[in-house]
N, CA, C and O atoms as CSV, one atom per row, in Angstrom:
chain,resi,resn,atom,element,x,y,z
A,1,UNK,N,N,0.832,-1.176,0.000
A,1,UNK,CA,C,0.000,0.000,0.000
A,1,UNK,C,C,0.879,1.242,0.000
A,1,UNK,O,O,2.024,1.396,0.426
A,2,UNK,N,N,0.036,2.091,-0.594
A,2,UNK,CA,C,1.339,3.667,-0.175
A,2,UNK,C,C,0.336,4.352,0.432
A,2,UNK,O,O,-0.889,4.358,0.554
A,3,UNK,N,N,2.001,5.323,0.995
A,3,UNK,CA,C,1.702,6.401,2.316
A,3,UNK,C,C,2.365,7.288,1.743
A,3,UNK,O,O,3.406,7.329,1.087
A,4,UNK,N,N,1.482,8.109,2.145
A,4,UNK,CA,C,2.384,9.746,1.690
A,4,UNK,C,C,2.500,10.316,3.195
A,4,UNK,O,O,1.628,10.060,4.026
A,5,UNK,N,N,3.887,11.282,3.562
A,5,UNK,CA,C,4.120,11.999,4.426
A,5,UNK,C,C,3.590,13.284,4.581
A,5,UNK,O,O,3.744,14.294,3.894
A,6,UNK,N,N,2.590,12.971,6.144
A,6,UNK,CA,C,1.610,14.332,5.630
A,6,UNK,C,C,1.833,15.038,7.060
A,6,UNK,O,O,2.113,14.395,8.072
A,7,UNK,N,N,1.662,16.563,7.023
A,7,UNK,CA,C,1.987,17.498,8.450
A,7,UNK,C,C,0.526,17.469,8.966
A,7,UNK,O,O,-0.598,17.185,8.550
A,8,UNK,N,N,1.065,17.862,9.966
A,8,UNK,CA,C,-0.069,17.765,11.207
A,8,UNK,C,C,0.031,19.292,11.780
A,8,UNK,O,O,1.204,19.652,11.880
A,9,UNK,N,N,-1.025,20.370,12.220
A,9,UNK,CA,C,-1.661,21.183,12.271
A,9,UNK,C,C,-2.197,21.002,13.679
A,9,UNK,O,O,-3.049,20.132,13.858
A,10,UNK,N,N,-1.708,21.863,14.856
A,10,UNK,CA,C,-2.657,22.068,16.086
A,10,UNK,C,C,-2.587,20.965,16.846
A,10,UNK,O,O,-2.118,19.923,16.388
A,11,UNK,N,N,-3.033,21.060,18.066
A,11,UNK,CA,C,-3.027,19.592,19.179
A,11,UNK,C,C,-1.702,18.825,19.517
A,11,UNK,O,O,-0.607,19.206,19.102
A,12,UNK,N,N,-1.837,17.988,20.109
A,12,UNK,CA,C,-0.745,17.189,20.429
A,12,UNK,C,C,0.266,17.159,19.315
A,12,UNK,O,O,1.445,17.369,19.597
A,13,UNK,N,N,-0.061,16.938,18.190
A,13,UNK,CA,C,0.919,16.098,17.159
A,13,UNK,C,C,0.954,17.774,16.253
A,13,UNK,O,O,0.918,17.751,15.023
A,14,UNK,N,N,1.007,18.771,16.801
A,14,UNK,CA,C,1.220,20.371,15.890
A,14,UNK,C,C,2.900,20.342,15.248
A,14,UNK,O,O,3.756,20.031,16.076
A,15,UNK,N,N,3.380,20.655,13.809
A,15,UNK,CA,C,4.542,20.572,13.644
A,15,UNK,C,C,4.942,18.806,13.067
A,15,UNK,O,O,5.983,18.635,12.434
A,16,UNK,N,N,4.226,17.886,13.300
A,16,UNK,CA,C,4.727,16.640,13.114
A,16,UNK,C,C,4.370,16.140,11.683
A,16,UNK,O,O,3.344,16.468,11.087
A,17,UNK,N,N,5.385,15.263,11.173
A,17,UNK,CA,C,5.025,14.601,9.521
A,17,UNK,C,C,5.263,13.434,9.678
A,17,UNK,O,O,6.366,12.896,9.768
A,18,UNK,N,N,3.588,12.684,9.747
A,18,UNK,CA,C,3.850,11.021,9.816
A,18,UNK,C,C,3.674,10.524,8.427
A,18,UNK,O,O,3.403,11.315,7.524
A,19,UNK,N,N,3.838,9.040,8.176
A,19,UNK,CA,C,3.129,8.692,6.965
A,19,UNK,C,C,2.259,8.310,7.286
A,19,UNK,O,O,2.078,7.848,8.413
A,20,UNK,N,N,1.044,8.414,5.967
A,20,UNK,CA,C,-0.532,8.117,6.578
A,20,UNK,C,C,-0.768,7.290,5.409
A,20,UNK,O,O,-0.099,7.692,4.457
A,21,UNK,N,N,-1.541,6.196,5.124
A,21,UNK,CA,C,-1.528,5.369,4.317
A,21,UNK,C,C,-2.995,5.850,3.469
A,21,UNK,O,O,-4.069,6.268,3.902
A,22,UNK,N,N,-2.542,5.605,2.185
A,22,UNK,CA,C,-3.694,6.176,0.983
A,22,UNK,C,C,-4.760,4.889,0.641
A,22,UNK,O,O,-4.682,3.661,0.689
A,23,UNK,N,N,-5.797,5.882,0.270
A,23,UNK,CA,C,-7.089,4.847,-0.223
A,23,UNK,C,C,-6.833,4.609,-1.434
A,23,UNK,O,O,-5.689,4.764,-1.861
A,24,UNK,N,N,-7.768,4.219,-2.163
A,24,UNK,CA,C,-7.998,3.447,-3.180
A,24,UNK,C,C,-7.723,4.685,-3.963
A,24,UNK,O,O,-6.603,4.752,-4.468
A,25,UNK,N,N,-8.488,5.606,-4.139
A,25,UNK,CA,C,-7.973,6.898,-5.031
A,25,UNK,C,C,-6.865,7.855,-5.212
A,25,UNK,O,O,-6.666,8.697,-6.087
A,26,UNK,N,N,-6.220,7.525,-4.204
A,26,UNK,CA,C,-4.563,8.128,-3.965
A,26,UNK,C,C,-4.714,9.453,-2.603
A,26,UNK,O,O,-3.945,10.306,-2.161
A,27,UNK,N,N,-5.841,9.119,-2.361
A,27,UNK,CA,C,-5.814,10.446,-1.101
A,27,UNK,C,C,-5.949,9.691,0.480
A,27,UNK,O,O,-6.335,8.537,0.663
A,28,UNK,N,N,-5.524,10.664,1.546
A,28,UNK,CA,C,-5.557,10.553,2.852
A,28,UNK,C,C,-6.925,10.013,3.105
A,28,UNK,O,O,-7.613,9.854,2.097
A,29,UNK,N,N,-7.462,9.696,4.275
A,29,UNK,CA,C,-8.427,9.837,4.721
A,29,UNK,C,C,-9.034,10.620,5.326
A,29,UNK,O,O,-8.250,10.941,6.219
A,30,UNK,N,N,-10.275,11.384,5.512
A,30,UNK,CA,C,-10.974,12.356,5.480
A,30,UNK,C,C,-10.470,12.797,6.943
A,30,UNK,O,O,-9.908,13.879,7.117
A,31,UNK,N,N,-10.721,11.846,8.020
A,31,UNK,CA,C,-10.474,12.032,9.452
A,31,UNK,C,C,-9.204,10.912,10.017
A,31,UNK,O,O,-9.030,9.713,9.801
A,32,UNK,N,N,-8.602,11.712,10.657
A,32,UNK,CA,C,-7.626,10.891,11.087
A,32,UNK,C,C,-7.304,10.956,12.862
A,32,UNK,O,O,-6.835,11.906,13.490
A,33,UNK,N,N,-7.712,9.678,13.354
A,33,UNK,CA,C,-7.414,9.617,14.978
A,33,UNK,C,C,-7.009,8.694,15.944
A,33,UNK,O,O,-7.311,7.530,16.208
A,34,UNK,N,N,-6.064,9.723,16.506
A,34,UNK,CA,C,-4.868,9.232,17.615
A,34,UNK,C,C,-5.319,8.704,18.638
A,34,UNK,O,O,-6.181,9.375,19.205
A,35,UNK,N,N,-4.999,7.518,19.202
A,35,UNK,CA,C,-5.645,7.110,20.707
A,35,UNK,C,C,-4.313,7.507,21.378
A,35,UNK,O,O,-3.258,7.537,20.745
A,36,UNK,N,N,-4.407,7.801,22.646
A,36,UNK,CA,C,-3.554,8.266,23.767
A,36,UNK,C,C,-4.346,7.535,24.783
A,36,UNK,O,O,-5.563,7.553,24.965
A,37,UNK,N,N,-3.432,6.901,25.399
A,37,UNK,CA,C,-3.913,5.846,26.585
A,37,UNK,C,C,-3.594,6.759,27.898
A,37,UNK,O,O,-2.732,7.632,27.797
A,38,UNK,N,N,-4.281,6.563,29.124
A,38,UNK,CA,C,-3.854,7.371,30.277
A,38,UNK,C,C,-3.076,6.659,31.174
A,38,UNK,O,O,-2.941,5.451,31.368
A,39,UNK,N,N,-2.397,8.041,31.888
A,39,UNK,CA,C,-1.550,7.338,32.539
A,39,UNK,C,C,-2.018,6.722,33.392
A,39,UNK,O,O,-1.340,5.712,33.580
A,40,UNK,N,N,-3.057,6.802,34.202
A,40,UNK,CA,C,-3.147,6.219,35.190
A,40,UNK,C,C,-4.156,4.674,34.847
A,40,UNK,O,O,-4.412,3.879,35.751
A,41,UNK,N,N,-4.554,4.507,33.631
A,41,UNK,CA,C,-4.837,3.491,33.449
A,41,UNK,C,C,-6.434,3.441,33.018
A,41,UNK,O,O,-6.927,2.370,32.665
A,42,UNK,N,N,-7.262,4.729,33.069
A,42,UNK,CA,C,-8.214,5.153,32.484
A,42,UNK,C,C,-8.730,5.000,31.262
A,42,UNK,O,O,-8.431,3.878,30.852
A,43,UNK,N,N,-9.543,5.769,30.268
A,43,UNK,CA,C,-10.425,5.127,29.448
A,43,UNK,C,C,-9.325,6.266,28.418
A,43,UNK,O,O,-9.021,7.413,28.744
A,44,UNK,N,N,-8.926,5.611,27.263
A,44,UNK,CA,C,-7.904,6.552,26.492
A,44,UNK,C,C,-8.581,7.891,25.975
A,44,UNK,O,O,-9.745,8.193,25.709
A,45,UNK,N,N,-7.232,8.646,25.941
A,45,UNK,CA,C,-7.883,9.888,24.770
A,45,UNK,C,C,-7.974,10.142,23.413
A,45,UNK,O,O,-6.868,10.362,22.919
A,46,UNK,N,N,-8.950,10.192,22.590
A,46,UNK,CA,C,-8.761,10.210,21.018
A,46,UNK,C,C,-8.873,11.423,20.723
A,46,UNK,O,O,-9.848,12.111,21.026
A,47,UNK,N,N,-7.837,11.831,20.072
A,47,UNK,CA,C,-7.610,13.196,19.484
A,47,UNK,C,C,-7.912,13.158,17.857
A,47,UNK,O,O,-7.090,12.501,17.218
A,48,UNK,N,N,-8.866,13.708,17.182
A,48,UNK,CA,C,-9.209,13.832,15.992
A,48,UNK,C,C,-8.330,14.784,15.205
A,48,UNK,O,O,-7.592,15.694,15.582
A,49,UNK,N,N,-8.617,14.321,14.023
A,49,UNK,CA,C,-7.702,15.244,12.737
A,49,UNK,C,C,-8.390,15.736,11.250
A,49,UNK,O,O,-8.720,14.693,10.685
A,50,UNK,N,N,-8.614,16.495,10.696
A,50,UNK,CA,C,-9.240,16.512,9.794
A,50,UNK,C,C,-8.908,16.968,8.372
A,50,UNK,O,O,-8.650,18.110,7.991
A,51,UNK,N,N,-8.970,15.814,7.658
A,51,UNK,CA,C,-8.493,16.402,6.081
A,51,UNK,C,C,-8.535,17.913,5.730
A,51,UNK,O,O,-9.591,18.531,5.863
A,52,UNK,N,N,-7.391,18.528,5.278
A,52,UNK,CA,C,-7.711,19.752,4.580
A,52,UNK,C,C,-6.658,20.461,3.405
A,52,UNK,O,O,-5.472,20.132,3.401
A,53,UNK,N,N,-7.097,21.279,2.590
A,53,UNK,CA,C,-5.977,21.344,1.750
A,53,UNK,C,C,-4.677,21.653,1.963
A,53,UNK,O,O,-4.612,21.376,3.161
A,54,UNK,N,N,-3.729,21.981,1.703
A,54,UNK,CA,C,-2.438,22.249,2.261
A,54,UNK,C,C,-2.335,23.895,1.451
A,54,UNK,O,O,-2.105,24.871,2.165
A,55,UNK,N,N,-2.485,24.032,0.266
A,55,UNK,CA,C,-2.651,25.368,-0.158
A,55,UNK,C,C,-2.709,24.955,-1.836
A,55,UNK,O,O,-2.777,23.859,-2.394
A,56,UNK,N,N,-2.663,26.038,-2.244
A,56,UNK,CA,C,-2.814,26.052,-4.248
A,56,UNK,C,C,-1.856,26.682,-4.679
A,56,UNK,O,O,-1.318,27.688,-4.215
A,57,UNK,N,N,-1.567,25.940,-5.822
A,57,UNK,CA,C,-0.183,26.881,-6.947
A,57,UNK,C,C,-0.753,28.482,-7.140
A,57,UNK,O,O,-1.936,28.802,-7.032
A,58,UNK,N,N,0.446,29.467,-7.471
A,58,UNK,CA,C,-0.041,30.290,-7.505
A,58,UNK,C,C,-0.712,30.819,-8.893
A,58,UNK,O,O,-1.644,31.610,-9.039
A,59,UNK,N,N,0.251,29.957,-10.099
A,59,UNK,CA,C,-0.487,30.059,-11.537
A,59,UNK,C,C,-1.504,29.133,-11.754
A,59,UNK,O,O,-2.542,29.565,-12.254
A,60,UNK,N,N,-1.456,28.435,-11.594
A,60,UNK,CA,C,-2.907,27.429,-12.264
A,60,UNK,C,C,-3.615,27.193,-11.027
A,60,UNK,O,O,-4.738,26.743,-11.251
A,61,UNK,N,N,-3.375,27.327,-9.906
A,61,UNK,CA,C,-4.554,26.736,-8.725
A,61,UNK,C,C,-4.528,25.674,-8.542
A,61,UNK,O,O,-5.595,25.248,-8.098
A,62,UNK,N,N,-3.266,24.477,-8.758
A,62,UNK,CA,C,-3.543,23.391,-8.551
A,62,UNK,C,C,-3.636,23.114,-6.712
A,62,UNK,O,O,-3.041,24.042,-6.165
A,63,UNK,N,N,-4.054,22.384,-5.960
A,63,UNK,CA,C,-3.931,21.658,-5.093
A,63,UNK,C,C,-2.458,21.370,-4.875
A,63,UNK,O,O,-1.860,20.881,-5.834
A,64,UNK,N,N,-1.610,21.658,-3.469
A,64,UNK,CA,C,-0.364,20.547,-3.237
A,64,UNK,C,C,-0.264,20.305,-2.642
A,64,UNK,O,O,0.675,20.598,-1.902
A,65,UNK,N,N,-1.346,19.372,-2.365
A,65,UNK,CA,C,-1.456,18.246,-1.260
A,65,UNK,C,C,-2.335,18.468,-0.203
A,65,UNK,O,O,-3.341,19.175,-0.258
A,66,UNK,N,N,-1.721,17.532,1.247
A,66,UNK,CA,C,-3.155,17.541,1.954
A,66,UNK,C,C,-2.161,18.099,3.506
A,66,UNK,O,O,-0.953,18.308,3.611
A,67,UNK,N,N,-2.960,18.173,4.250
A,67,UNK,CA,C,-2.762,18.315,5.671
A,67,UNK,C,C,-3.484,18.193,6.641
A,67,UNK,O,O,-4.578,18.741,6.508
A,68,UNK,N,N,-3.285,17.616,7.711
A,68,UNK,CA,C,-4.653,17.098,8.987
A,68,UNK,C,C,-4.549,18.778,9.835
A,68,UNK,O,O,-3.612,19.567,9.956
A,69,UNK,N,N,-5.696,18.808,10.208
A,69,UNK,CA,C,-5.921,19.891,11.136
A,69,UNK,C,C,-6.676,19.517,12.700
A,69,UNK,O,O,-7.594,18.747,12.982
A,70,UNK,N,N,-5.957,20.305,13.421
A,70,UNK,CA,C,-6.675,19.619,14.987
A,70,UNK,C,C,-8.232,19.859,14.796
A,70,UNK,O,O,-8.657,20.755,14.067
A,71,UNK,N,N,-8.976,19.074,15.441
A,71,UNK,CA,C,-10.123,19.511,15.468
A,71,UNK,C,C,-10.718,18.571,17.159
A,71,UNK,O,O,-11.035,17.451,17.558
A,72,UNK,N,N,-10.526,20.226,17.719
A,72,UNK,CA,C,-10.892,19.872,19.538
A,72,UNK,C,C,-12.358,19.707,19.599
A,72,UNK,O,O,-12.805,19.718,20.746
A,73,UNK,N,N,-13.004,19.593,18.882
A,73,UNK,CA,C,-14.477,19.002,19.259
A,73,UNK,C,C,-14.900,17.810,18.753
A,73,UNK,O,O,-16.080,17.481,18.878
A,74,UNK,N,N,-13.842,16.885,18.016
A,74,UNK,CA,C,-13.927,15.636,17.879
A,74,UNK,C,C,-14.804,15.271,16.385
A,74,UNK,O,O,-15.391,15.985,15.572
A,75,UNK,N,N,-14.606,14.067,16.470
A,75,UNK,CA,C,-15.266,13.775,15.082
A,75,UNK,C,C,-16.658,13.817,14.830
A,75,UNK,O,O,-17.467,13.039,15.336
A,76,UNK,N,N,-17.002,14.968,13.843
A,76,UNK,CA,C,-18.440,15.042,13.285
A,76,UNK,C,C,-19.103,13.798,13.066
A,76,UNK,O,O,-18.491,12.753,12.849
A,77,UNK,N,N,-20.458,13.903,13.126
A,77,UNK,CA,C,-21.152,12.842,12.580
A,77,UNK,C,C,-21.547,13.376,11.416
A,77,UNK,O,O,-21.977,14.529,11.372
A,78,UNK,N,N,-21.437,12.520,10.224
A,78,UNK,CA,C,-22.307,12.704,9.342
A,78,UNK,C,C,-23.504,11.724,8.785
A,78,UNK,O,O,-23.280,10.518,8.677
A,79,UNK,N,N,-24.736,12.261,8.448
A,79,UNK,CA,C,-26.035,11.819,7.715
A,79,UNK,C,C,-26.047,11.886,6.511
A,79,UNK,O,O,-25.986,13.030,6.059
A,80,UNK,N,N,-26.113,10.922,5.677
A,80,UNK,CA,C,-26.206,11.466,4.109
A,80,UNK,C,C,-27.518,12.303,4.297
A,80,UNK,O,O,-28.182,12.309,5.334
A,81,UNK,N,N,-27.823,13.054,3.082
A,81,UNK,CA,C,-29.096,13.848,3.383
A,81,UNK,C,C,-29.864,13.537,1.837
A,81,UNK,O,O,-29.383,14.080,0.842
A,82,UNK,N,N,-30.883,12.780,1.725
A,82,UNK,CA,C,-31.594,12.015,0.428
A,82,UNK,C,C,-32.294,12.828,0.072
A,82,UNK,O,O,-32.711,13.730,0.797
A,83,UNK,N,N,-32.652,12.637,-1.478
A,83,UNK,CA,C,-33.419,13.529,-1.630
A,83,UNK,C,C,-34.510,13.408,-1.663
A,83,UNK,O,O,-35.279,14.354,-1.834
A,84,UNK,N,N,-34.723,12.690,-1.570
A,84,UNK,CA,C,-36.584,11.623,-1.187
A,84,UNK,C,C,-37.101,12.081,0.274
A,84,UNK,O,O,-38.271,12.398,0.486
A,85,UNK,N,N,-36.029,12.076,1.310
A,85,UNK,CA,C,-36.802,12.275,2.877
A,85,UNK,C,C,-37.000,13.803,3.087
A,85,UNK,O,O,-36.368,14.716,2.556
A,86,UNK,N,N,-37.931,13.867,3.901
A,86,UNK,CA,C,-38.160,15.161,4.340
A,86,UNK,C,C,-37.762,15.581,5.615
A,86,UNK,O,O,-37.180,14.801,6.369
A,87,UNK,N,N,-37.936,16.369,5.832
A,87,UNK,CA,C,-37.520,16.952,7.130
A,87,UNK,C,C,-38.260,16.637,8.348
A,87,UNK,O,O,-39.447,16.414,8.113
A,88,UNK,N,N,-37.883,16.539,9.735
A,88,UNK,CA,C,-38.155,15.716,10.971
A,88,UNK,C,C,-39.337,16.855,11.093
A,88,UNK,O,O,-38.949,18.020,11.168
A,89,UNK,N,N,-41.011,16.550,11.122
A,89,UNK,CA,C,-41.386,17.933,11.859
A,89,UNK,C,C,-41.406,17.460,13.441
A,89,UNK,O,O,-41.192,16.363,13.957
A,90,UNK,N,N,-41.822,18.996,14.102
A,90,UNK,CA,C,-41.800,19.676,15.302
A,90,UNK,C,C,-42.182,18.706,16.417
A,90,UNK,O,O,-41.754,18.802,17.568
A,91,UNK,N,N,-42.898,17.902,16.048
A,91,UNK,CA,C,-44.270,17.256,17.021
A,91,UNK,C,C,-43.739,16.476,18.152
A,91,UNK,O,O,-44.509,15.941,18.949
């Protein structure tokens, strides 16, 4: 499998370049997260990370590359949102 060496942004791991192993399409994964075990033997800490661009060329706008960003409120949930369902009412 390949890994590309990607920087890390904010939180524990701010300043750091691990390799992160690529999907099927050649990119990172969307969210990326660290378990930290406690010291005293407690329930671990997971620190979340979140895909984001790294910046754009300045002539053509390409993309170069990716970078994780801290994200202290942890991993979003997401819902696909269909276009068939409607919205929850009030009741």
């Amino acid at each position: 499998m390949k890994s590309e060496n990607t920087p890390f942004r904010g939180g524990p791991l701010d300043g750091r370049v691990l390799p992160v192993l690529l999907g099927p399409t050649g990119h990172p994964p969307k969210w990326y997260e660290v378990p930290v075990p406690a010291a005293d033997g407690g329930p671990a800490t997971v620190y979340a990370y979140r895909r984001a661009p790294a910046g754009y060329s300045k002539r053509l706008g390409l993309q170069r590359g990716w970078v994780y960003e801290y994200a202290p409120g942890g991993r979003e949930h997401f819902t696909p949102k269909w276009p068939w369902t409607r919205p929850r009412s009030g009741s």
